[in-house]
PQR file with spaces between the fields and no chain letter, atoms N, CA, C, O and H, PARSE charges and radii, in Angstrom:
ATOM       1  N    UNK     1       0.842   -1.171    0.000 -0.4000 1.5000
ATOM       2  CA   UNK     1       0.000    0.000    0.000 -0.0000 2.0000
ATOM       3  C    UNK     1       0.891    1.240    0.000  0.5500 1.7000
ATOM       4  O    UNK     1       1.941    1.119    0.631 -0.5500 1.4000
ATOM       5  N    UNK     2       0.616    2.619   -0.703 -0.4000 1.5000
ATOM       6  CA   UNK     2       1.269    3.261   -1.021 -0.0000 2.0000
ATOM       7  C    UNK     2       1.779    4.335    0.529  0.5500 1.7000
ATOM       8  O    UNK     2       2.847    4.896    0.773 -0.5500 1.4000
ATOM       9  H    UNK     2      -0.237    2.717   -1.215  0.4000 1.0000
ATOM      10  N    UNK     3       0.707    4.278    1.183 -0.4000 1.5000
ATOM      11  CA   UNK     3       0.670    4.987    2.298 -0.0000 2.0000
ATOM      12  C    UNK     3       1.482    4.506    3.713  0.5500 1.7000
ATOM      13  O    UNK     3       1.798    5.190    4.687 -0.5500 1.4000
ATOM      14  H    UNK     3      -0.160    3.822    0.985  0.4000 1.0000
ATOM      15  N    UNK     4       1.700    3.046    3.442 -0.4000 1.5000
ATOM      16  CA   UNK     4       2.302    2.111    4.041 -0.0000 2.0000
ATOM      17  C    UNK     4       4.259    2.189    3.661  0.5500 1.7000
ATOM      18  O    UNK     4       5.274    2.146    4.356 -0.5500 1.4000
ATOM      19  H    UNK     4       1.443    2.490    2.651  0.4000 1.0000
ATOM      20  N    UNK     5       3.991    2.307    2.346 -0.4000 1.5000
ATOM      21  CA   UNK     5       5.699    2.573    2.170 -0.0000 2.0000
ATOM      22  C    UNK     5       5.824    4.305    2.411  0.5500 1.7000
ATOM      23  O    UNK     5       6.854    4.642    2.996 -0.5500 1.4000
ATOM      24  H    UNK     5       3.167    2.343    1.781  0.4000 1.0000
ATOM      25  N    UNK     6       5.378    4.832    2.225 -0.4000 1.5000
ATOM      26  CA   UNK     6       5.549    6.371    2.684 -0.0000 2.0000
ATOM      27  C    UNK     6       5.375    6.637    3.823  0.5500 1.7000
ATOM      28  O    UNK     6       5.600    7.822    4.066 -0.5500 1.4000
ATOM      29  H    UNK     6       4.541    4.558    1.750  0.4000 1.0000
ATOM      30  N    UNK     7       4.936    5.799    5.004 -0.4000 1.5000
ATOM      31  CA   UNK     7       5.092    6.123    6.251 -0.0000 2.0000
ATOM      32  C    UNK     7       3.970    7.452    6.273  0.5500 1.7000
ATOM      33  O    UNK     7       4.370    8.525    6.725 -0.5500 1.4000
ATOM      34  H    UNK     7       4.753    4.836    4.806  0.4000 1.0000
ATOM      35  N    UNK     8       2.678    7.336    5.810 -0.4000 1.5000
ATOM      36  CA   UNK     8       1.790    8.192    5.805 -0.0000 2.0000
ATOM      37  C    UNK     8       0.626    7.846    6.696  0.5500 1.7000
ATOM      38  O    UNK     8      -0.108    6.863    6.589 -0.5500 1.4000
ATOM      39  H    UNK     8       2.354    6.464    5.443  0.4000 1.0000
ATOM      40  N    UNK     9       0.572    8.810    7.593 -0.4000 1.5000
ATOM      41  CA   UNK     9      -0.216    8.274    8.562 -0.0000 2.0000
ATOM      42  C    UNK     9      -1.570    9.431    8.661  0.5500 1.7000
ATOM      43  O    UNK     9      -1.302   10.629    8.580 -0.5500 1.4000
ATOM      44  H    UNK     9       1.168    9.608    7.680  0.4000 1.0000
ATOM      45  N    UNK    10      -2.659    9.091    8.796 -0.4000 1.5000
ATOM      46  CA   UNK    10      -3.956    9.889    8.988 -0.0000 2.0000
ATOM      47  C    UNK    10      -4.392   10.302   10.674  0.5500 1.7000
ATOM      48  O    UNK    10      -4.197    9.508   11.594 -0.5500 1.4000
ATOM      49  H    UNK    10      -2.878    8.118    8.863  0.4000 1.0000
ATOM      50  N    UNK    11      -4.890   11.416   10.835 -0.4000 1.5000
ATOM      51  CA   UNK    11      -4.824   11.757   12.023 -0.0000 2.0000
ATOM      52  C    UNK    11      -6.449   12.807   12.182  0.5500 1.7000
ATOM      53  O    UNK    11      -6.871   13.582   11.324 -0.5500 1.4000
ATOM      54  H    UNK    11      -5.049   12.061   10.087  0.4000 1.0000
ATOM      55  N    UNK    12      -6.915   12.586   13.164 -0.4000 1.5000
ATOM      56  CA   UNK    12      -8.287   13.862   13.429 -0.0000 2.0000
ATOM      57  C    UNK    12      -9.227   12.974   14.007  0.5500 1.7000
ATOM      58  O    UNK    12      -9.833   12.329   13.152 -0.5500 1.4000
ATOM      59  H    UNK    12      -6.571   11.956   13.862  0.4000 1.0000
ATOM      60  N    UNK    13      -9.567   12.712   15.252 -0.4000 1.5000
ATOM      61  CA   UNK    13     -10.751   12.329   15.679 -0.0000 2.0000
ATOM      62  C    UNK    13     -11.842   13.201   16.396  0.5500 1.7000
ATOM      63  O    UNK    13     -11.269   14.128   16.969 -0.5500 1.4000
ATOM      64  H    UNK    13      -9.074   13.237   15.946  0.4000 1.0000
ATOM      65  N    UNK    14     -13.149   13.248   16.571 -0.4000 1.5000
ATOM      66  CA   UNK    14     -13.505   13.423   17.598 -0.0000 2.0000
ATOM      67  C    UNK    14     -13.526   13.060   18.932  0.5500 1.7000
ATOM      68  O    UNK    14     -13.458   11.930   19.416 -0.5500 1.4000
ATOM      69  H    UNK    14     -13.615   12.495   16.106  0.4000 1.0000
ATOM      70  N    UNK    15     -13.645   14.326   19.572 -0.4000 1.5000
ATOM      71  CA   UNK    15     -12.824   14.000   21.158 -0.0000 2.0000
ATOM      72  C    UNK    15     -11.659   14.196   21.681  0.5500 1.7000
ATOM      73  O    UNK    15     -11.478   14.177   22.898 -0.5500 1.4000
ATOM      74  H    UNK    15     -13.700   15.244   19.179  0.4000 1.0000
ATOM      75  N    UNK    16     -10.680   14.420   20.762 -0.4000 1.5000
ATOM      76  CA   UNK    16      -8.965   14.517   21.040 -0.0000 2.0000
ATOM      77  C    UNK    16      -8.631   16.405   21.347  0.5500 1.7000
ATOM      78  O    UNK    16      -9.176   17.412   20.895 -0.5500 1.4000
ATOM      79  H    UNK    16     -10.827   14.435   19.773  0.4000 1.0000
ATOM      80  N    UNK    17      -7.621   16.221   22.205 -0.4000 1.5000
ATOM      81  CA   UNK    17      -7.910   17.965   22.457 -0.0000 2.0000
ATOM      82  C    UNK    17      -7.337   18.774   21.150  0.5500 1.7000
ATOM      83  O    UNK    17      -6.638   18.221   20.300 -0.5500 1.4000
ATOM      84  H    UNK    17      -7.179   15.403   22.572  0.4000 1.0000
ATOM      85  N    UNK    18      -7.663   19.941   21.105 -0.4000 1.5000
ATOM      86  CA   UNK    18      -7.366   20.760   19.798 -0.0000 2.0000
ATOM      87  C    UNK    18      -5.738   21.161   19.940  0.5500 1.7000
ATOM      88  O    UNK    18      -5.154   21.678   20.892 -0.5500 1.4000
ATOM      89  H    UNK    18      -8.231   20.391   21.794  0.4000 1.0000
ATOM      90  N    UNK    19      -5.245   20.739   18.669 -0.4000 1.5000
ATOM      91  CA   UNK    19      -3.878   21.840   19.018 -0.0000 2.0000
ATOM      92  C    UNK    19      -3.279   22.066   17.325  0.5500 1.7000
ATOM      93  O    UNK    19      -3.163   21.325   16.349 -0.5500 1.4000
ATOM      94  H    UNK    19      -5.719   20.319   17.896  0.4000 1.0000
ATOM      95  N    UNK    20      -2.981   23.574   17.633 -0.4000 1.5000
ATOM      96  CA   UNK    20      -3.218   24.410   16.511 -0.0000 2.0000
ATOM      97  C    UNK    20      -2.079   24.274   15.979  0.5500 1.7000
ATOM      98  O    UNK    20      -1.846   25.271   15.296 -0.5500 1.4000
ATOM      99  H    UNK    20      -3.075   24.176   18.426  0.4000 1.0000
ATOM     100  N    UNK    21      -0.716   23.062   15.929 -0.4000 1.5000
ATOM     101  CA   UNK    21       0.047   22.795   15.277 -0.0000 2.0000
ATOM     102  C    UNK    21      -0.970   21.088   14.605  0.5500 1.7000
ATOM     103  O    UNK    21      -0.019   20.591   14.001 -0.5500 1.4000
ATOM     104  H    UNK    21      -0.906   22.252   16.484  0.4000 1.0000
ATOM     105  N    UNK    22      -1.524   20.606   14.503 -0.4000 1.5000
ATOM     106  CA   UNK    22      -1.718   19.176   13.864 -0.0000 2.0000
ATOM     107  C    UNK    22      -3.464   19.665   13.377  0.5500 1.7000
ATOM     108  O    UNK    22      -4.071   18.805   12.738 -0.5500 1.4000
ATOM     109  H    UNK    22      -2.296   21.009   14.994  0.4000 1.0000
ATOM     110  N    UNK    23      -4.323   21.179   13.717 -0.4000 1.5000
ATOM     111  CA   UNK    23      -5.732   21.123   13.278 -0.0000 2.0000
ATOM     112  C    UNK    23      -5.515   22.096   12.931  0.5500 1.7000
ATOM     113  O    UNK    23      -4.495   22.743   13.171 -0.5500 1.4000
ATOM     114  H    UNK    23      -3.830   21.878   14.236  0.4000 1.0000
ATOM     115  N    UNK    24      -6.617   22.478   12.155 -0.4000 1.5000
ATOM     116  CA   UNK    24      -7.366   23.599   11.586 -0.0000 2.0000
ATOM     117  C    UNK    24      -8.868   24.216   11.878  0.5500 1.7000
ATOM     118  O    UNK    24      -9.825   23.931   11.157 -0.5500 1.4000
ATOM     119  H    UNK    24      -7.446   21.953   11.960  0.4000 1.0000
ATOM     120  N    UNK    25      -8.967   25.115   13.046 -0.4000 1.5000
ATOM     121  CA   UNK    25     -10.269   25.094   13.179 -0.0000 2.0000
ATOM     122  C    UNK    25     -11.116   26.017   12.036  0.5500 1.7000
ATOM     123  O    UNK    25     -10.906   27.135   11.566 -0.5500 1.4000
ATOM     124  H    UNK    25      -8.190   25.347   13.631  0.4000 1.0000
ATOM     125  N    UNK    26     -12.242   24.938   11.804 -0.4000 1.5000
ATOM     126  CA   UNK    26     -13.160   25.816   10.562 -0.0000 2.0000
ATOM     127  C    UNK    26     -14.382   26.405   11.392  0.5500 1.7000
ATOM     128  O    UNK    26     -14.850   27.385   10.812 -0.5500 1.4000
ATOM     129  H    UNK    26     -12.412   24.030   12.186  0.4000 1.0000
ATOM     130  N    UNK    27     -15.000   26.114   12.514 -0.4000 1.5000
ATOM     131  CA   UNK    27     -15.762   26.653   13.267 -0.0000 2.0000
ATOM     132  C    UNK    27     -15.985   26.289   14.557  0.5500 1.7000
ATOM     133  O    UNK    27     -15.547   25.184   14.875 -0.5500 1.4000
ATOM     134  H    UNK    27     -14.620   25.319   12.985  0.4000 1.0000
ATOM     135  N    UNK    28     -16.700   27.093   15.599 -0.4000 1.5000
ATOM     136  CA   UNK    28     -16.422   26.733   16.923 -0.0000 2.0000
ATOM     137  C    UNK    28     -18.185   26.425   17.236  0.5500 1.7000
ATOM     138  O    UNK    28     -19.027   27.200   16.782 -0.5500 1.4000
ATOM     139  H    UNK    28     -17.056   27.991   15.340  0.4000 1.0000
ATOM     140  N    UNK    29     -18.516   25.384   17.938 -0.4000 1.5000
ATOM     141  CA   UNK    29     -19.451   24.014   17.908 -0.0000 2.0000
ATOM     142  C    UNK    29     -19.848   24.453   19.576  0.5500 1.7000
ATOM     143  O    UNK    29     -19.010   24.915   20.351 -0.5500 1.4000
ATOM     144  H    UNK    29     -17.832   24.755   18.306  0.4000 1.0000
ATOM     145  N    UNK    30     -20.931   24.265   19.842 -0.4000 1.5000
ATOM     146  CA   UNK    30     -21.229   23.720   20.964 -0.0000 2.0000
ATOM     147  C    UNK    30     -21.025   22.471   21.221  0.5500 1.7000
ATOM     148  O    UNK    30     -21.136   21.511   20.458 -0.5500 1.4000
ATOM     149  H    UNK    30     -21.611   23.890   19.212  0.4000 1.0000
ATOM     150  N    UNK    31     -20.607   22.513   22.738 -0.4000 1.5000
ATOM     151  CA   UNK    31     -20.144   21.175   23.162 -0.0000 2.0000
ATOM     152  C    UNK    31     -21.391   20.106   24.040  0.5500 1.7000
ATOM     153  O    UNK    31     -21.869   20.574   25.073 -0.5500 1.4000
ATOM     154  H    UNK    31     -20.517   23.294   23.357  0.4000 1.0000
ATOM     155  N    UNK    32     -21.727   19.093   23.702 -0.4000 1.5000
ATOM     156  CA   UNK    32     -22.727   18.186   24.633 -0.0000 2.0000
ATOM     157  C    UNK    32     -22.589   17.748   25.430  0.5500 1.7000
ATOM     158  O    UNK    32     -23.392   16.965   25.937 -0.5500 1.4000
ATOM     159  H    UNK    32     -21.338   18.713   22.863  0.4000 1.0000
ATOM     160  N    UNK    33     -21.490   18.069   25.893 -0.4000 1.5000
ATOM     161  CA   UNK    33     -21.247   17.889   27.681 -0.0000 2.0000
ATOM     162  C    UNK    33     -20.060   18.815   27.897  0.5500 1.7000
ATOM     163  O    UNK    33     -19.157   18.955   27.073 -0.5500 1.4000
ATOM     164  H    UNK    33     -20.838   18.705   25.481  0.4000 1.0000
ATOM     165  N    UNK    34     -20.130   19.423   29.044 -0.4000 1.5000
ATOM     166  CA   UNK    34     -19.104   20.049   29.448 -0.0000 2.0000
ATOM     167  C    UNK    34     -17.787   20.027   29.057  0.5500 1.7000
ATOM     168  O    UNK    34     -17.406   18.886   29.318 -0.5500 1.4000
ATOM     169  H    UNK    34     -20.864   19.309   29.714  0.4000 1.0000
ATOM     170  N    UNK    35     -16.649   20.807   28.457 -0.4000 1.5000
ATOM     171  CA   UNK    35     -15.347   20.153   28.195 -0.0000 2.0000
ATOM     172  C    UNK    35     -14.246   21.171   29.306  0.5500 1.7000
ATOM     173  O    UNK    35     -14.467   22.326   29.670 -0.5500 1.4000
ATOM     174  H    UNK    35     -16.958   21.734   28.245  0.4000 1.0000
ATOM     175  N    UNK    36     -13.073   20.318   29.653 -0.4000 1.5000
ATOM     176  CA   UNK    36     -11.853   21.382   30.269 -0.0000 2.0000
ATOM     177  C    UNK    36     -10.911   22.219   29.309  0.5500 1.7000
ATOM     178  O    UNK    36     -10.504   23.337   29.627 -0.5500 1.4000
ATOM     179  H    UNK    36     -12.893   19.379   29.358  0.4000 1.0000
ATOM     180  N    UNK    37     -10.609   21.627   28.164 -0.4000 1.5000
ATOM     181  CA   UNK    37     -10.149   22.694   27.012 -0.0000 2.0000
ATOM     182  C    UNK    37     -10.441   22.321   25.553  0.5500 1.7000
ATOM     183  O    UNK    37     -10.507   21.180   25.096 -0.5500 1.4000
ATOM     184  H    UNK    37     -10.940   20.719   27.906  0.4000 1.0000
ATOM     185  N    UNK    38     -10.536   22.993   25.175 -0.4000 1.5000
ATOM     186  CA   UNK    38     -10.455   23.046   23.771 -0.0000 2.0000
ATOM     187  C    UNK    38     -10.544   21.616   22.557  0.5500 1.7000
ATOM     188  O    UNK    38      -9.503   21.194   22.053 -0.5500 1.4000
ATOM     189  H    UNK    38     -10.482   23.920   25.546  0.4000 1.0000
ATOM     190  N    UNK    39     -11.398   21.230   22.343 -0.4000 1.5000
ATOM     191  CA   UNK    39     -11.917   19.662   22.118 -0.0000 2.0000
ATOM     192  C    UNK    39     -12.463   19.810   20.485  0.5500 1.7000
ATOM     193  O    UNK    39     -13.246   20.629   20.003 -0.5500 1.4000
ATOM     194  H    UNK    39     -12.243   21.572   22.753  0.4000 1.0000
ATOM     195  N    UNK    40     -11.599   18.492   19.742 -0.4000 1.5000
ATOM     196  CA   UNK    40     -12.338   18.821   18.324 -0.0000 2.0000
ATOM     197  C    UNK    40     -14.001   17.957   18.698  0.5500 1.7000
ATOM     198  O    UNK    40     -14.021   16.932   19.380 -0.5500 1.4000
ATOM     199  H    UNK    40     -10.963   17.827   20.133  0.4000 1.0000
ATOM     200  N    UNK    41     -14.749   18.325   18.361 -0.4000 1.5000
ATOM     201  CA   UNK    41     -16.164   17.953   18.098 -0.0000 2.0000
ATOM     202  C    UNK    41     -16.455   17.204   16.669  0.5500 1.7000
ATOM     203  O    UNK    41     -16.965   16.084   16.638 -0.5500 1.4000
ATOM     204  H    UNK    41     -14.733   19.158   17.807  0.4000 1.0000
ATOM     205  N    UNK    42     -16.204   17.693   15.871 -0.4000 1.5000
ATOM     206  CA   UNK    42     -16.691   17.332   14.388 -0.0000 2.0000
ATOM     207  C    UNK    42     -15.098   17.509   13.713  0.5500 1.7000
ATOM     208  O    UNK    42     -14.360   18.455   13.986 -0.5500 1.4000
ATOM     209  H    UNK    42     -15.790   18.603   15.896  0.4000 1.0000
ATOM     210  N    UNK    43     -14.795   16.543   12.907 -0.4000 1.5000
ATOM     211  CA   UNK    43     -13.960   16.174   11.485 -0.0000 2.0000
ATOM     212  C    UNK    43     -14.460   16.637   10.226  0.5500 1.7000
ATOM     213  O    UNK    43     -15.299   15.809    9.871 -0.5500 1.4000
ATOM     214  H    UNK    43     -15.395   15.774   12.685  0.4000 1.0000
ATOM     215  N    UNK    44     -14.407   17.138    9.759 -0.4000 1.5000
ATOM     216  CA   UNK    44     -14.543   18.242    7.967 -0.0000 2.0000
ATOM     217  C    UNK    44     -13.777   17.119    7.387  0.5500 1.7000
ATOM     218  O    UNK    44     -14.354   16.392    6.578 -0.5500 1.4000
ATOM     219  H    UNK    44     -13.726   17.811   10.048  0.4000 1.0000
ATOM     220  N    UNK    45     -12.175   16.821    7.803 -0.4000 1.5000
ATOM     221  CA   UNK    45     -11.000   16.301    6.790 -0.0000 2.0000
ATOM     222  C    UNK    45     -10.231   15.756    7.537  0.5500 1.7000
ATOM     223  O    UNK    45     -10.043   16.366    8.590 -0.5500 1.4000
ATOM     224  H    UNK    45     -11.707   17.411    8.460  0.4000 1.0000
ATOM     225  N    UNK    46      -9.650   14.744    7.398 -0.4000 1.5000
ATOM     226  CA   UNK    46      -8.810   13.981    8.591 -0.0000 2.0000
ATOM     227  C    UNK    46      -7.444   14.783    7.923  0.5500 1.7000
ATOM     228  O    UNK    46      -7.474   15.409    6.863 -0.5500 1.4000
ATOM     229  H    UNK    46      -9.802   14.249    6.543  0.4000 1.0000
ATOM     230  N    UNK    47      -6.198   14.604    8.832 -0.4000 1.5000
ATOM     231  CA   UNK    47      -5.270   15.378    8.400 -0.0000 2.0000
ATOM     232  C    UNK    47      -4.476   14.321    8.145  0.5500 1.7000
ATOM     233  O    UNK    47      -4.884   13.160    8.191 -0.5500 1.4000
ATOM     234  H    UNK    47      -6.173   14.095    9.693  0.4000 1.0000
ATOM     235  N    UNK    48      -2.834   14.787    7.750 -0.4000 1.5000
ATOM     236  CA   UNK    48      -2.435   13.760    7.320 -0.0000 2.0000
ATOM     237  C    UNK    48      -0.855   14.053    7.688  0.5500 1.7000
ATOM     238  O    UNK    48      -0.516   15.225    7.853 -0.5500 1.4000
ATOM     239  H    UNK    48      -2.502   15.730    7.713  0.4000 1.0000
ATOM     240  N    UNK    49       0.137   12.968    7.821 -0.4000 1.5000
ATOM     241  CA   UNK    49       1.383   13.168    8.213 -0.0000 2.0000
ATOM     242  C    UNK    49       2.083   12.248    7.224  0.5500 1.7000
ATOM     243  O    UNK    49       1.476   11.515    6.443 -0.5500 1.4000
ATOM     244  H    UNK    49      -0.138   12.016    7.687  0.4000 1.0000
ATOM     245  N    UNK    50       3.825   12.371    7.348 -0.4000 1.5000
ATOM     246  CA   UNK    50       4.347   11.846    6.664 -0.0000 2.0000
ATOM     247  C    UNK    50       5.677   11.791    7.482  0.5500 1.7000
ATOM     248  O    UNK    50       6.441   12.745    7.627 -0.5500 1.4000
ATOM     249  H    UNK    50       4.317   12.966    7.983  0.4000 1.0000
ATOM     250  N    UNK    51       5.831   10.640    7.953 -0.4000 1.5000
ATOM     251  CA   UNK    51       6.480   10.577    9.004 -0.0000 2.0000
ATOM     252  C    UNK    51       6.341   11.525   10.377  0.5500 1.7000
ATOM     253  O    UNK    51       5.675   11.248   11.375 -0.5500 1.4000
ATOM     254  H    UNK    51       5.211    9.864    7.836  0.4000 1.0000
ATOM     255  N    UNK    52       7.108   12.655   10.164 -0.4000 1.5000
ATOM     256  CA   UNK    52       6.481   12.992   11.796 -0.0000 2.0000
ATOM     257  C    UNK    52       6.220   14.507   11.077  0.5500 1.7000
ATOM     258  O    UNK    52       6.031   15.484   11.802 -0.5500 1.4000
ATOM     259  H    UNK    52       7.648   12.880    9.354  0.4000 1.0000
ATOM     260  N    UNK    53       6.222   14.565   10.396 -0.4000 1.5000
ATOM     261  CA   UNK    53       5.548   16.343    9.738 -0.0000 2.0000
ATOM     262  C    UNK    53       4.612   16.090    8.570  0.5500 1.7000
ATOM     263  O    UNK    53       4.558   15.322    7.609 -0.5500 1.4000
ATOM     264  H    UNK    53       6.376   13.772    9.807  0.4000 1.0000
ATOM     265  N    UNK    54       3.706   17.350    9.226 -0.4000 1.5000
ATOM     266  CA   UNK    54       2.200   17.527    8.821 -0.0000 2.0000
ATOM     267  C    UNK    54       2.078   17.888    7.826  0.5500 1.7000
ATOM     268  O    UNK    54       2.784   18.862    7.566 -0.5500 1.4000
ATOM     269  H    UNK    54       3.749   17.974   10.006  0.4000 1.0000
ATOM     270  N    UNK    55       1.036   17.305    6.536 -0.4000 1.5000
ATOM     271  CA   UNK    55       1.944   17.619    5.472 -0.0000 2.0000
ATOM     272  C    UNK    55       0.224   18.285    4.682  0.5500 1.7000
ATOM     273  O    UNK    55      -0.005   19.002    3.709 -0.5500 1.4000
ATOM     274  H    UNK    55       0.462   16.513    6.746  0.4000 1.0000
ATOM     275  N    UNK    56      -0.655   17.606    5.687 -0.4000 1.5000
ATOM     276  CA   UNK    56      -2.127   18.575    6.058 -0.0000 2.0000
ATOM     277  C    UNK    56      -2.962   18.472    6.887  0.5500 1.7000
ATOM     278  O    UNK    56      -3.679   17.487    7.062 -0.5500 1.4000
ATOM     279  H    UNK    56      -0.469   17.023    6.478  0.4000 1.0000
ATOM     280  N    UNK    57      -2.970   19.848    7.719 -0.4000 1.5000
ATOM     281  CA   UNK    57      -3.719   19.834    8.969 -0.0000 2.0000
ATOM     282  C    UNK    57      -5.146   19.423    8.800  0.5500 1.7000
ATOM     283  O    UNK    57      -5.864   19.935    7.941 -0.5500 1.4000
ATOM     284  H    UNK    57      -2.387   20.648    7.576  0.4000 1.0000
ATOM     285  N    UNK    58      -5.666   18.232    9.858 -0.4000 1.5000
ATOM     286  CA   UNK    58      -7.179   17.976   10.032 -0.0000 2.0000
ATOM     287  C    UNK    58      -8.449   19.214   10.099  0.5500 1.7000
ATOM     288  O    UNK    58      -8.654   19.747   11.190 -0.5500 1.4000
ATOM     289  H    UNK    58      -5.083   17.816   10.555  0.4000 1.0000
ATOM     290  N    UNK    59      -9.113   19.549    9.124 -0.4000 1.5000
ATOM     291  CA   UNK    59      -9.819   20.528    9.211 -0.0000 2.0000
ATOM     292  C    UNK    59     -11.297   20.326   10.030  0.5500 1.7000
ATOM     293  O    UNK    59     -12.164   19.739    9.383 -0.5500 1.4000
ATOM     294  H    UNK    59      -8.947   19.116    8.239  0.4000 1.0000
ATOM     295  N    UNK    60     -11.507   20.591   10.853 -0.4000 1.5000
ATOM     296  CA   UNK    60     -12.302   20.268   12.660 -0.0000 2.0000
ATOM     297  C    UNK    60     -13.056   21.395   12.987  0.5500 1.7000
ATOM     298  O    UNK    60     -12.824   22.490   12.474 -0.5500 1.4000
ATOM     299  H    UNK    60     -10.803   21.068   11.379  0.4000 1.0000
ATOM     300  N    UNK    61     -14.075   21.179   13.929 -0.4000 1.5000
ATOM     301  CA   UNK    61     -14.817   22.375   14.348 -0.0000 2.0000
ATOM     302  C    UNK    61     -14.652   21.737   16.361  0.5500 1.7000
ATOM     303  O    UNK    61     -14.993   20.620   16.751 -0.5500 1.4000
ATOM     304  H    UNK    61     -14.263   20.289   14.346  0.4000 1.0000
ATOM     305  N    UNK    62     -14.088   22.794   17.196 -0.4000 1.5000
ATOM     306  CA   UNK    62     -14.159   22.764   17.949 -0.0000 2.0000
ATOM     307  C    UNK    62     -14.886   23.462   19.140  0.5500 1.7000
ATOM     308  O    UNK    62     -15.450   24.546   18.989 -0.5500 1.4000
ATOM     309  H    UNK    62     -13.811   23.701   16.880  0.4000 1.0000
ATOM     310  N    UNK    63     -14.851   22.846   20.244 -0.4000 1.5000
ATOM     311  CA   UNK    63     -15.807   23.278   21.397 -0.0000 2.0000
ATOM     312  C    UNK    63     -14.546   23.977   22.448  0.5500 1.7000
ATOM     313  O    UNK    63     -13.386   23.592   22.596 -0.5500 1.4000
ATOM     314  H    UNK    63     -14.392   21.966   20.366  0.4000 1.0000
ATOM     315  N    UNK    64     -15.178   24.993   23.013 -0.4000 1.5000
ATOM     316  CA   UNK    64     -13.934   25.385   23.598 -0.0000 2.0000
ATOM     317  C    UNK    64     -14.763   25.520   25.288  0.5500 1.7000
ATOM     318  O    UNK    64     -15.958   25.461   25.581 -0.5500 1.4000
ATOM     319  H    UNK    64     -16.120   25.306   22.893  0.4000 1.0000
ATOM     320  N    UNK    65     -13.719   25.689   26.022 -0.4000 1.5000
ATOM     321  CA   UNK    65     -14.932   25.183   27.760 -0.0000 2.0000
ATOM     322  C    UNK    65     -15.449   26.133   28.480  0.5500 1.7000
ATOM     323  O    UNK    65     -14.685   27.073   28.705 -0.5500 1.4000
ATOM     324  H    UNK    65     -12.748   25.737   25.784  0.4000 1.0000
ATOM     325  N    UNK    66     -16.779   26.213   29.033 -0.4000 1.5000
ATOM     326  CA   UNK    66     -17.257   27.250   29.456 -0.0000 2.0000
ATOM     327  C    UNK    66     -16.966   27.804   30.415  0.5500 1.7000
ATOM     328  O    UNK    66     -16.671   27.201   31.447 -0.5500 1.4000
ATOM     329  H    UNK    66     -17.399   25.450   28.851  0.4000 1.0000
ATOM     330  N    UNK    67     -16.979   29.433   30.283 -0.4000 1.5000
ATOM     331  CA   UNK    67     -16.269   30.052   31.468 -0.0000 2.0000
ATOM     332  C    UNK    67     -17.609   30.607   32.128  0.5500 1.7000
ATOM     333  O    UNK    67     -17.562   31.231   33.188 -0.5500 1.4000
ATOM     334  H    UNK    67     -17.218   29.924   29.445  0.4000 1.0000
């Protein structure tokens, strides 16, 4: 598999905390239960790596925690 010899790995779930080196936030979501920081909610685009650099950030809509 091509992704397999390139050491290309896919990355973006919901639930994982946000961080603005590996996502892209496209909009900010209410959250359905309380969160402590900054949480992707919804996946647009899974992102993608190539070995250990990002070669495109997961485009995500996150929940950020209520103050």
């Amino acid at each position: 598999k091509l992704a397999d010899k390139y050491s290309l790995t896919f990355f973006g779930t919901v639930g994982e905390p946000f961080d603005p080196t590996l996502h892209e936030a496209l909009m900010q979501l209410p959250a359905a239960e309380p969160v402590a920081e900054p949480t992707v909610t919804q996946v647009m685009q899974r992102g993608a790596k190539l070995g250990e650099r990002v070669i495109r950030p997961a485009r995500v809509g996150v929940a950020n925690p209520q103050e």
